[in-house]
The first five atom37 places (N, CA, C, CB, O) and aatype in JSON, in Angstrom:
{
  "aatype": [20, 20, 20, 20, 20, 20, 20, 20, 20, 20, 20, 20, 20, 20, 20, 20, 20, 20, 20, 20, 20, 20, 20, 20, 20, 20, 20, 20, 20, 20, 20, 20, 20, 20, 20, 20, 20, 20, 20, 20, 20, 20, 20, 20, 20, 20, 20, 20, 20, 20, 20, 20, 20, 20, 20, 20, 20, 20, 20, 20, 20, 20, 20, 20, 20, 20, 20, 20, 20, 20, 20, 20, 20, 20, 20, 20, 20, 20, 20, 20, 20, 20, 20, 20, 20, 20, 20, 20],
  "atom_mask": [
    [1, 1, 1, 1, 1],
    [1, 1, 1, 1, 1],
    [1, 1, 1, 1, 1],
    [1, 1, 1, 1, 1],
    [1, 1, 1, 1, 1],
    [1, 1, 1, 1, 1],
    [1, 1, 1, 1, 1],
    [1, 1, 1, 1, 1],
    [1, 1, 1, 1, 1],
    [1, 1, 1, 1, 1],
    [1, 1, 1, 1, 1],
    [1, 1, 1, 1, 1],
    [1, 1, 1, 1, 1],
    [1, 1, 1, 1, 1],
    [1, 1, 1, 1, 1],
    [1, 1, 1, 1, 1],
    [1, 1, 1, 1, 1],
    [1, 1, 1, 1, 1],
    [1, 1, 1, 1, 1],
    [1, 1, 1, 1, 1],
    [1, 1, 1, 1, 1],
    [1, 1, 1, 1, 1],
    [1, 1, 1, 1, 1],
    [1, 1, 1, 1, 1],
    [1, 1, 1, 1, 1],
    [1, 1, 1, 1, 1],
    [1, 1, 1, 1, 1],
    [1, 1, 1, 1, 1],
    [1, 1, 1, 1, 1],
    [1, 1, 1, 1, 1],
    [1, 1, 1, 1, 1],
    [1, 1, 1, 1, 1],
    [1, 1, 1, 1, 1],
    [1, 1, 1, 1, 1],
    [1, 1, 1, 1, 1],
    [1, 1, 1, 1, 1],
    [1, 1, 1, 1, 1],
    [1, 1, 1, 1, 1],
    [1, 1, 1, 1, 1],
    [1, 1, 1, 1, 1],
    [1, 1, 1, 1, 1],
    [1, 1, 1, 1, 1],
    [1, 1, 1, 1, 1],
    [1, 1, 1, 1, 1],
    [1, 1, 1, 1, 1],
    [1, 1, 1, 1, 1],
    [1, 1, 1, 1, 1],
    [1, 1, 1, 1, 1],
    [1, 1, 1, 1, 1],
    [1, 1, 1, 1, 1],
    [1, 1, 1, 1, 1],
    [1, 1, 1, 1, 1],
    [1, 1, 1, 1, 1],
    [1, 1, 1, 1, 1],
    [1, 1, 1, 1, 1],
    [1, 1, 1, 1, 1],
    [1, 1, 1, 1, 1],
    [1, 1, 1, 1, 1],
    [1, 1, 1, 1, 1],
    [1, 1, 1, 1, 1],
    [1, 1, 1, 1, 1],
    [1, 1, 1, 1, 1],
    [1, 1, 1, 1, 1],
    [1, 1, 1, 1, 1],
    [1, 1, 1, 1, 1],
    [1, 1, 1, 1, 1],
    [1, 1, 1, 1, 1],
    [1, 1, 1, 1, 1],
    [1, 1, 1, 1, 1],
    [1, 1, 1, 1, 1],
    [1, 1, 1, 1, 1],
    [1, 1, 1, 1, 1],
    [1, 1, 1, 1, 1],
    [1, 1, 1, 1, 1],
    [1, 1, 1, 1, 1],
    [1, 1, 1, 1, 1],
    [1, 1, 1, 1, 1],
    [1, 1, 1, 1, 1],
    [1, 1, 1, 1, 1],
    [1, 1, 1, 1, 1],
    [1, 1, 1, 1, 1],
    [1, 1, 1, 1, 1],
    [1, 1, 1, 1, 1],
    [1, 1, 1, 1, 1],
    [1, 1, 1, 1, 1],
    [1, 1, 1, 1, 1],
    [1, 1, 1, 1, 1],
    [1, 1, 1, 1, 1]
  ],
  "atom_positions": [
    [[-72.91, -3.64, -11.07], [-73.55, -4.11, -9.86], [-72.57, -3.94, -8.7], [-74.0, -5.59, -10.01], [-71.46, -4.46, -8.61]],
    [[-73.13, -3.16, -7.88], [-72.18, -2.64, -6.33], [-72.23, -4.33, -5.54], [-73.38, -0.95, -4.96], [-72.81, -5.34, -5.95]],
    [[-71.64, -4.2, -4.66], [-71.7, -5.68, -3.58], [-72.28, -4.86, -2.76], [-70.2, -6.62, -2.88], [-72.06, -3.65, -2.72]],
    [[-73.45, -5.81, -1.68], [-73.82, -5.33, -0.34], [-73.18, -6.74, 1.18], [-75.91, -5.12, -0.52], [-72.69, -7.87, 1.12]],
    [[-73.39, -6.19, 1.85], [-72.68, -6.96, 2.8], [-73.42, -7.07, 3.43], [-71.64, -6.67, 3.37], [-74.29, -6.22, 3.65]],
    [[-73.29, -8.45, 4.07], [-74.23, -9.55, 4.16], [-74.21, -10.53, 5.24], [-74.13, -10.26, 3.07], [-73.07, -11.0, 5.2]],
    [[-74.67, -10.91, 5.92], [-74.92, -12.31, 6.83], [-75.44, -13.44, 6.49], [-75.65, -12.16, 7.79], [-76.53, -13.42, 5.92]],
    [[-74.61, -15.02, 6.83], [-75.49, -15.98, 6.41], [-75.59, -16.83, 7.07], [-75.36, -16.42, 5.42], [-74.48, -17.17, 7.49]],
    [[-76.62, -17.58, 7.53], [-77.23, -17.97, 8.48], [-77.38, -19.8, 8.56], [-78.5, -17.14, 8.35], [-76.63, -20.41, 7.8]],
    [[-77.9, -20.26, 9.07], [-78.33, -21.93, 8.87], [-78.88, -21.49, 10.39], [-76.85, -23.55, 8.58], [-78.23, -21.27, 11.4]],
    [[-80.57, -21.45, 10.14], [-80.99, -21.31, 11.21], [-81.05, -19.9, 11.94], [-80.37, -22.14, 11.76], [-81.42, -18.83, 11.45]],
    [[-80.56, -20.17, 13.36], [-80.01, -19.06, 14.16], [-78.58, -19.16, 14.14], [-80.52, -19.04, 15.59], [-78.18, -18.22, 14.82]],
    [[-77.64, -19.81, 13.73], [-76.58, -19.7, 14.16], [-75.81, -18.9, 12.52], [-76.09, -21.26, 14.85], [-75.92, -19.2, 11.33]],
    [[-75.15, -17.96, 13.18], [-74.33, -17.34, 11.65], [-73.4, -17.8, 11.13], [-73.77, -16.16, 11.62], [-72.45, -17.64, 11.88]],
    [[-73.05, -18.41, 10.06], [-71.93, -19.32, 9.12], [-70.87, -18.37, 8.86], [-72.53, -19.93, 7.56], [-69.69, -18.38, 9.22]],
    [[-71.68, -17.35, 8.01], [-70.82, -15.94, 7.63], [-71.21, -15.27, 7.9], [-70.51, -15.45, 6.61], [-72.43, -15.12, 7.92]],
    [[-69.88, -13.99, 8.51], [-70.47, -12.25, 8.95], [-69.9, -11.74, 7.96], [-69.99, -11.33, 10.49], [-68.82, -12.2, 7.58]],
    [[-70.58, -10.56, 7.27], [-69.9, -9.53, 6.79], [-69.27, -10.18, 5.75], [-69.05, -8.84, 7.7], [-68.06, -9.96, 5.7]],
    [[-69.87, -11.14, 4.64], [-69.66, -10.86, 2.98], [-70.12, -9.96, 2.37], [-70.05, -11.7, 2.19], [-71.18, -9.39, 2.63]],
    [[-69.07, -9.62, 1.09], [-69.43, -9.05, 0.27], [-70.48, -9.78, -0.54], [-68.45, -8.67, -0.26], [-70.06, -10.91, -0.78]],
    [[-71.65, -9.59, -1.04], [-72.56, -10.58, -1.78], [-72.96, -9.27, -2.97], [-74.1, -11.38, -0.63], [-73.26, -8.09, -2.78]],
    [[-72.8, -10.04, -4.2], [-73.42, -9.88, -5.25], [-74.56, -9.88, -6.08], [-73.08, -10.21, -5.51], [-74.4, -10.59, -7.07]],
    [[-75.66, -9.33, -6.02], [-77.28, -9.75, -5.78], [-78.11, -9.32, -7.57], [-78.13, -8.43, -4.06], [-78.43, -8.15, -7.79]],
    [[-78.22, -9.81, -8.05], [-79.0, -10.34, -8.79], [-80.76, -9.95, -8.85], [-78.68, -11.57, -8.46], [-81.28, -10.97, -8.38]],
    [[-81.39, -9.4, -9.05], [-83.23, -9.18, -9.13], [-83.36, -9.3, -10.24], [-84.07, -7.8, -8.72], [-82.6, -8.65, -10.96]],
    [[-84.09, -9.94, -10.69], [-85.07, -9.83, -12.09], [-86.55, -10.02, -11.66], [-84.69, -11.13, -13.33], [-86.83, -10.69, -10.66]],
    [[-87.4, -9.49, -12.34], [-89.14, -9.23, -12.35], [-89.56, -10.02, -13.62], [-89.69, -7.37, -12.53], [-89.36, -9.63, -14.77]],
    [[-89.88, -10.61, -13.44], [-90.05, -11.22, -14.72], [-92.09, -10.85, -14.64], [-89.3, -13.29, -14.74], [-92.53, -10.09, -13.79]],
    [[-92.83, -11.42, -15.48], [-94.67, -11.16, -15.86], [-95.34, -11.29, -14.57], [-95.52, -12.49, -17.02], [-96.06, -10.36, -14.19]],
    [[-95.16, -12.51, -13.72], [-95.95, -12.87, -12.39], [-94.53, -12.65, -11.39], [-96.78, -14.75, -12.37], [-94.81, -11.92, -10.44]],
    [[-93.15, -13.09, -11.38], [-92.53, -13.42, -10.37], [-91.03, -12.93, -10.75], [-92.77, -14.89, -10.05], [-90.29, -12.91, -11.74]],
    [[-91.03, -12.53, -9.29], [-89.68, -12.01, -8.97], [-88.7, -12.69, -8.26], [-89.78, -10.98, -8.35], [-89.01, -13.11, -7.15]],
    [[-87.39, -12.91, -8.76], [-86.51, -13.68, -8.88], [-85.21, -13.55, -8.08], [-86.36, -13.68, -10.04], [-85.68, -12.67, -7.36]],
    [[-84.26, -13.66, -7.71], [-82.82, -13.29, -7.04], [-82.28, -14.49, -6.76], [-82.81, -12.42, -5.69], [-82.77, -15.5, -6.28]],
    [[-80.87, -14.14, -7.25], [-79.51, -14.69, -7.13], [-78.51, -13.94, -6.79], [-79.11, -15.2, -8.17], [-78.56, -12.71, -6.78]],
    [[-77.32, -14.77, -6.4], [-76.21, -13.58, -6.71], [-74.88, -14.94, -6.14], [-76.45, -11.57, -5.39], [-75.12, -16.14, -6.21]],
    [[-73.79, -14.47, -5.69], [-72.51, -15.09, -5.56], [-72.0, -14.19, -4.85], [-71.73, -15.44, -6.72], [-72.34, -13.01, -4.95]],
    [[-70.96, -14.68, -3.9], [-70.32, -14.5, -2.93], [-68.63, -15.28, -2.95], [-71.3, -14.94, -1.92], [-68.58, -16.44, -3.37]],
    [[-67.46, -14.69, -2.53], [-66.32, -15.3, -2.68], [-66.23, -15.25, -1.04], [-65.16, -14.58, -3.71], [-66.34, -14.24, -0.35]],
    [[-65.97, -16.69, -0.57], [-64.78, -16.85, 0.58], [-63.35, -17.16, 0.44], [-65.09, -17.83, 1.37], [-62.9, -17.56, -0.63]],
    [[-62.54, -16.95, 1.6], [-61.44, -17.2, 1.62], [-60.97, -18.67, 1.98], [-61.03, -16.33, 2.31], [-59.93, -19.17, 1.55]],
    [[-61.74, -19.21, 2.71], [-61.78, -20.56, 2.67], [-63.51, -21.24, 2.65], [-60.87, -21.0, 4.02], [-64.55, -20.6, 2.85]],
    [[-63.37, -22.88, 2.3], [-64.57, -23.08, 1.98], [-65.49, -23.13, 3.37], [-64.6, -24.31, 1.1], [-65.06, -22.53, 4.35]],
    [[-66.27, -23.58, 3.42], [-67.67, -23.48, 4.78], [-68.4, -24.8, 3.93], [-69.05, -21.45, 4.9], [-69.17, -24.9, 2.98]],
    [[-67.6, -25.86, 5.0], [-68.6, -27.14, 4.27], [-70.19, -27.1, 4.64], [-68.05, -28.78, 4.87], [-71.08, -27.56, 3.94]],
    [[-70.34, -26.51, 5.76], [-72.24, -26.62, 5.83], [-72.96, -25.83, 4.68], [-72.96, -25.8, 7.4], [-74.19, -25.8, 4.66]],
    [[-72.36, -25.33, 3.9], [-72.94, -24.65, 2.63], [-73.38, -25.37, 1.48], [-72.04, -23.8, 2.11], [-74.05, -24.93, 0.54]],
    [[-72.72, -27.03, 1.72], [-73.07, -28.02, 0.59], [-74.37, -28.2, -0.07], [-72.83, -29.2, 1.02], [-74.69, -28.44, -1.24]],
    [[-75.26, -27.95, 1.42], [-76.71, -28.95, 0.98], [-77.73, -27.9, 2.22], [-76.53, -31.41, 1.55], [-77.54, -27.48, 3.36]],
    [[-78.64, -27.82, 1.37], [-79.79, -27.07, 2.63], [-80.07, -26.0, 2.22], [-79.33, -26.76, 4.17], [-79.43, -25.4, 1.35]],
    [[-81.19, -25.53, 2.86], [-81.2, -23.99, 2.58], [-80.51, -23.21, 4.15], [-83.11, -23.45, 2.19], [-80.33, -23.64, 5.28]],
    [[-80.28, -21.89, 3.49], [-79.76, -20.91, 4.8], [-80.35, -20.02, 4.45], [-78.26, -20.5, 5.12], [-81.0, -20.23, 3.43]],
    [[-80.45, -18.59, 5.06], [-80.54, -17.65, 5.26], [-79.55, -16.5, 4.9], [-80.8, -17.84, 6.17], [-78.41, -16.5, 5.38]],
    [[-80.01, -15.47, 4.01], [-79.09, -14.19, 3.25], [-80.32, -12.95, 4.27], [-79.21, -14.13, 0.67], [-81.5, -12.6, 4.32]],
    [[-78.75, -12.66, 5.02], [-79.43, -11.15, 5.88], [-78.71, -10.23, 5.04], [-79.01, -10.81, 7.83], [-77.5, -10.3, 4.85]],
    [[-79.75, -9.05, 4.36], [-78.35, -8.13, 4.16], [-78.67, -6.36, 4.68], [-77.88, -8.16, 2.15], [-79.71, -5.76, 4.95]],
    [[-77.19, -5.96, 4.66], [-77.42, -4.74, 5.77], [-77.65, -3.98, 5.38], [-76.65, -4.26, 6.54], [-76.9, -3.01, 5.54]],
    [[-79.05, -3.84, 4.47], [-79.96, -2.86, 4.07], [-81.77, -3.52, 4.86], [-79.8, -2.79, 2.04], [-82.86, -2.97, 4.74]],
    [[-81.53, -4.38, 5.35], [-82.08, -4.84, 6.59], [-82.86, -5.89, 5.59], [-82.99, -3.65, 7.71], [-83.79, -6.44, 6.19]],
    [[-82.77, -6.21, 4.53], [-83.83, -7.0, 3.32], [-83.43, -8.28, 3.94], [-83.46, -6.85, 1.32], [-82.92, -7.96, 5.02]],
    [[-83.38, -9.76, 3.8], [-83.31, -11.01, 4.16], [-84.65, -12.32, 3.31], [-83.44, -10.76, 5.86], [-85.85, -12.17, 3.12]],
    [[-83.99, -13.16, 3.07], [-84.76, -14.25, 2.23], [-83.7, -15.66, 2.61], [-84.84, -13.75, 0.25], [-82.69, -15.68, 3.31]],
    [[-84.23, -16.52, 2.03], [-84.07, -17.92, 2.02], [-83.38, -18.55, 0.89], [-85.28, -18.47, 2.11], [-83.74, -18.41, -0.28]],
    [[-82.45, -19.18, 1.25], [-81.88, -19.46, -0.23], [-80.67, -20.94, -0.18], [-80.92, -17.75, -0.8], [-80.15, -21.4, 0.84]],
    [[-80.46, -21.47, -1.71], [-79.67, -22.33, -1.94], [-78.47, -22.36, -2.42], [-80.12, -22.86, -2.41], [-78.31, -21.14, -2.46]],
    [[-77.49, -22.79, -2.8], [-76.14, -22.95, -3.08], [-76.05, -23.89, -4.62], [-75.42, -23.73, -1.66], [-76.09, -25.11, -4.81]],
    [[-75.95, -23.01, -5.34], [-75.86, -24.04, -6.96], [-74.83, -23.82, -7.19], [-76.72, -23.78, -8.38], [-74.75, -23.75, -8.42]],
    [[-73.67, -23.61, -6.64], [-72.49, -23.69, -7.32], [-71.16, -23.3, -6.17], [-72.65, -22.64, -8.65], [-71.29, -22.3, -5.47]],
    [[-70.11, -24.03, -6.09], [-69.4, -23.79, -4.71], [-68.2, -24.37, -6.06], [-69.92, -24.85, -2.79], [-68.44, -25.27, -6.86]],
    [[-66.82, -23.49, -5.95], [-65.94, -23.58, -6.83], [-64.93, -22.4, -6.43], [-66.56, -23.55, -8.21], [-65.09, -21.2, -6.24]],
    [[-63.51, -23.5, -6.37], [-62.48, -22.92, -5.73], [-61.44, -22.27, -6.86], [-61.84, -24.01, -4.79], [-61.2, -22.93, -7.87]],
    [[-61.03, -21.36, -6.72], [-60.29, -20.3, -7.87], [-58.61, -20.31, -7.4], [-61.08, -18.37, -7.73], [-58.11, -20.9, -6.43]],
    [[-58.21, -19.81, -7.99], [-56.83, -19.13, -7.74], [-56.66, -18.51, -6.16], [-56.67, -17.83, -8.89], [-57.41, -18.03, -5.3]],
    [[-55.14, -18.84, -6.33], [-55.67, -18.5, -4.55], [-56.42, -19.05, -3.67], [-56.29, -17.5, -4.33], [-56.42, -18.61, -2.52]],
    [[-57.29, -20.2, -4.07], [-57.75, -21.37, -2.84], [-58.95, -20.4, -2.51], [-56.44, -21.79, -1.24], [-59.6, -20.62, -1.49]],
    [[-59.28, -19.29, -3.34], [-60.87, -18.27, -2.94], [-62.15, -19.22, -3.37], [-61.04, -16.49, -4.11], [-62.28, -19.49, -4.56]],
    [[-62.83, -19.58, -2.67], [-64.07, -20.59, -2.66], [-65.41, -18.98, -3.08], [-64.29, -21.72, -0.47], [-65.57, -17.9, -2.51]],
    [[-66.14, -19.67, -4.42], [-66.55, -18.94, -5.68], [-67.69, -19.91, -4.91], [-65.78, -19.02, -7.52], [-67.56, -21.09, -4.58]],
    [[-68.92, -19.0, -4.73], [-70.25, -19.48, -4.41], [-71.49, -18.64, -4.93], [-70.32, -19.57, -2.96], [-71.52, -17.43, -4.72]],
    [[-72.49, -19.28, -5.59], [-73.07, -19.04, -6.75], [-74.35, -19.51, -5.73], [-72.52, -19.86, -8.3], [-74.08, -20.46, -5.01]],
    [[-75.69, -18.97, -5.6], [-76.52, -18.95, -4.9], [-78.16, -18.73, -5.89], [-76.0, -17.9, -3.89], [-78.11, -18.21, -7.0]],
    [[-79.31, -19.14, -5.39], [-80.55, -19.08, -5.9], [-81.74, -18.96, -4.66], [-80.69, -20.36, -6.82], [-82.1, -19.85, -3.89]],
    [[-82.28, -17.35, -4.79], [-83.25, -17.3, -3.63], [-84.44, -18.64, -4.15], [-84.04, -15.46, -3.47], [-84.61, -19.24, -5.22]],
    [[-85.19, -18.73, -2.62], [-86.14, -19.88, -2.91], [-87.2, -19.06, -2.27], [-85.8, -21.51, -2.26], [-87.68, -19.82, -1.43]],
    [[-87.76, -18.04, -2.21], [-88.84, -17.13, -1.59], [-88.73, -15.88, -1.95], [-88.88, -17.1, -0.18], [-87.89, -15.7, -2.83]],
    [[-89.41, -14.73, -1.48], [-89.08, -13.57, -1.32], [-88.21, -13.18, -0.83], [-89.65, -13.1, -0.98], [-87.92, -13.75, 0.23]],
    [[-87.26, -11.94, -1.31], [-86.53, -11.14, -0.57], [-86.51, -9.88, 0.03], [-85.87, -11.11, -1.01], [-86.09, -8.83, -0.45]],
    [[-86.95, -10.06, 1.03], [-88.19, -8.62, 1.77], [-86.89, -8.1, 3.32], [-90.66, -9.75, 2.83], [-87.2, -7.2, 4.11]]
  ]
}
């Protein structure tokens, strides 16, 4: 799986420019699915709780949550994500 790079949003205002994001599709019988994870260099506390917004620069964009925020080696903040809509 390649990374695409990405924008993330809360609203109109942008949190993050230009991650690398890791993206995830599965199709399952009726519904289609996406996840993926993203590493920062430091954490972004508005990422705790809420949904935001995943733009990515293949112009696609959806709605999504944060199930997992976990800091690694090197103080790199490990963020683990679950779309909540389409990703069109």
């Amino acid at each position: 799986m390649e990374p695409i790079k990405a924008q993330i949003l809360n609203g109109d205002t942008i949190l993050i420019d230009e991650v690398d994001v890791w993206l995830n599709e599965t199709q399952g019988p009726s519904l289609k699915s996406w996840d993926g994870h993203f590493d920062l260099e430091q954490s972004v506390p508005e990422l705790m709780s809420g949904n935001f917004r995943l733009v990515l620069a293949d112009g696609r964009s959806g709605e999504f949550f944060v199930t997992n925020m976990s800091t690694g080696i090197g103080s790199e903040t490990g963020v683990d994500f679950r779309g909540t809509g389409p990703l069109q």
